[in-house]
C-alpha positions as CSV (number, residue, x, y, z in Angstrom):
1,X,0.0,0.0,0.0
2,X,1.3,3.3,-1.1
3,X,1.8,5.9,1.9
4,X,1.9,9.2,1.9
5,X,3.3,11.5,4.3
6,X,3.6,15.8,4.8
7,X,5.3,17.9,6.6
8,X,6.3,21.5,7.1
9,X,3.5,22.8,8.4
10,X,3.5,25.2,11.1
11,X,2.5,28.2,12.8
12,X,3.6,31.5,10.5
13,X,2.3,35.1,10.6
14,X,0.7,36.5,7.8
15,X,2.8,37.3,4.8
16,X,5.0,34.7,5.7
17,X,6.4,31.9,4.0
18,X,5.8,27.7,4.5
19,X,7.8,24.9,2.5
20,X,5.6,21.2,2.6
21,X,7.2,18.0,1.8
22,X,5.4,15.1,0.5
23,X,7.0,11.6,0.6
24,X,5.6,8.8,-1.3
25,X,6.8,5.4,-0.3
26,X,8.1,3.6,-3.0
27,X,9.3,6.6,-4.8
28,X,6.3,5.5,-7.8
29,X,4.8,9.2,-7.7
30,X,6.9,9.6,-10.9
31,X,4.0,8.5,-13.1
32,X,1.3,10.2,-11.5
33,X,-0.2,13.4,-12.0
34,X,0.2,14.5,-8.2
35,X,-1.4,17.5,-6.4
36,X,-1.9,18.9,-2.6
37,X,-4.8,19.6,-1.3
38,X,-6.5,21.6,1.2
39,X,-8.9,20.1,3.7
40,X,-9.3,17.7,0.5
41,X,-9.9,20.8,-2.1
42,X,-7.3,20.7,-4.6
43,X,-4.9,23.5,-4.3
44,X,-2.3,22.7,-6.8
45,X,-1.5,19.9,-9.3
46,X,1.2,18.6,-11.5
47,X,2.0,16.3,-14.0
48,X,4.3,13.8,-15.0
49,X,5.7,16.0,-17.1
50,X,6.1,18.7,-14.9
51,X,3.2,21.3,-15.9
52,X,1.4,23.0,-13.0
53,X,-1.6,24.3,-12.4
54,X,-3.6,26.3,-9.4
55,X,-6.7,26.9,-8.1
56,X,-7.1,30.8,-8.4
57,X,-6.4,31.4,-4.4
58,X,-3.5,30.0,-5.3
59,X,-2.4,31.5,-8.1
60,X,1.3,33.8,-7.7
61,X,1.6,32.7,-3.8
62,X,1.8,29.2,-4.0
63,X,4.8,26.7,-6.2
64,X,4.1,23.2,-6.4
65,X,7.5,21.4,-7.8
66,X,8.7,17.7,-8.4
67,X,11.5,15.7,-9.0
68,X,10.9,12.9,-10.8
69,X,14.1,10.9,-9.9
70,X,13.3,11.2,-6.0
71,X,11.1,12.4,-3.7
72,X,9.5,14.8,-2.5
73,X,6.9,16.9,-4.0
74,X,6.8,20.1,-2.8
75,X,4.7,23.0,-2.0
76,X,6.3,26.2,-1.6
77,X,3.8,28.9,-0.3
78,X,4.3,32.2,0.5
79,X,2.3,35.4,1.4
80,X,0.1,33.4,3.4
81,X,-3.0,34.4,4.7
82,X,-5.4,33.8,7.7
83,X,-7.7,32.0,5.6
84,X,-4.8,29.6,3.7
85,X,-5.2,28.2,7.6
86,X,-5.8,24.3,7.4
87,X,-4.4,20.7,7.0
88,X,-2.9,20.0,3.6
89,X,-3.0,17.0,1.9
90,X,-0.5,15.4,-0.7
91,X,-2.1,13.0,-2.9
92,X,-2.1,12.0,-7.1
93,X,-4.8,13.6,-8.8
94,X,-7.1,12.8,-8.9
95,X,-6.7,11.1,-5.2
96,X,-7.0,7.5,-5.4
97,X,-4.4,6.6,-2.6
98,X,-5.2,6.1,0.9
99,X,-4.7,9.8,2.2
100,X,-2.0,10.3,4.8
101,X,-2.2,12.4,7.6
102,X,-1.8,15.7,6.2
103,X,0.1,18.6,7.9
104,X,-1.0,21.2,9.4
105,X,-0.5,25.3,8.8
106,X,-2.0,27.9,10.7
107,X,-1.5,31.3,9.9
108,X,-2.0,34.1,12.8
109,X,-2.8,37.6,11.6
């Protein structure tokens, strides 16, 4: 069974800046269109190939990034705001894998 697991959540201020980390075991998420996720709302997805794509919230703050030959996939997110406060989720796209326990960023304004 494939596992997922985040980190680098934490507790910023707003306008601050939050790197997550997404392991996959087995290092197979090279195939797979993968995204992360907000309270299970998609928030950002990539492909194989490396094209990205964001929800509009999302759009100019947040960087998803991959790299194919090795984990992790990444979410770099900056700017943040009270409201980008929640657990965030790493999973393909669309999800299909048992979700992991997410990580969890609170912003304080």
């Amino acid at each position: 069974q494939v596992q997922l697991v985040e980190s680098g959540g934490g507790l910023v201020q707003a306008g601050g800046s939050l790197r997550l980390s997404c392991v996959v075991s087995h290092n197979i998420f090279r195939d797979y269109m993968m995204g992360w996720y907000r309270e299970r709302e998609l928030v950002a997805a990539i492909s194989a190939g490396g094209t990205d794509n964001y929800v509009d919230f999302a759009k100019g703050r947040f960087t998803i990034s991959r790299n194919n030959a090795q984990n992790p996939l990444y979410l770099q997110m900056n700017d943040l705001k009270p409201e980008d406060t929640a657990v965030y989720y790493c999973n393909t796209r669309p999800a299909f894998w048992h979700w992991g326990k997410g990580t969890q960023v609170t912003v304080s304004s």
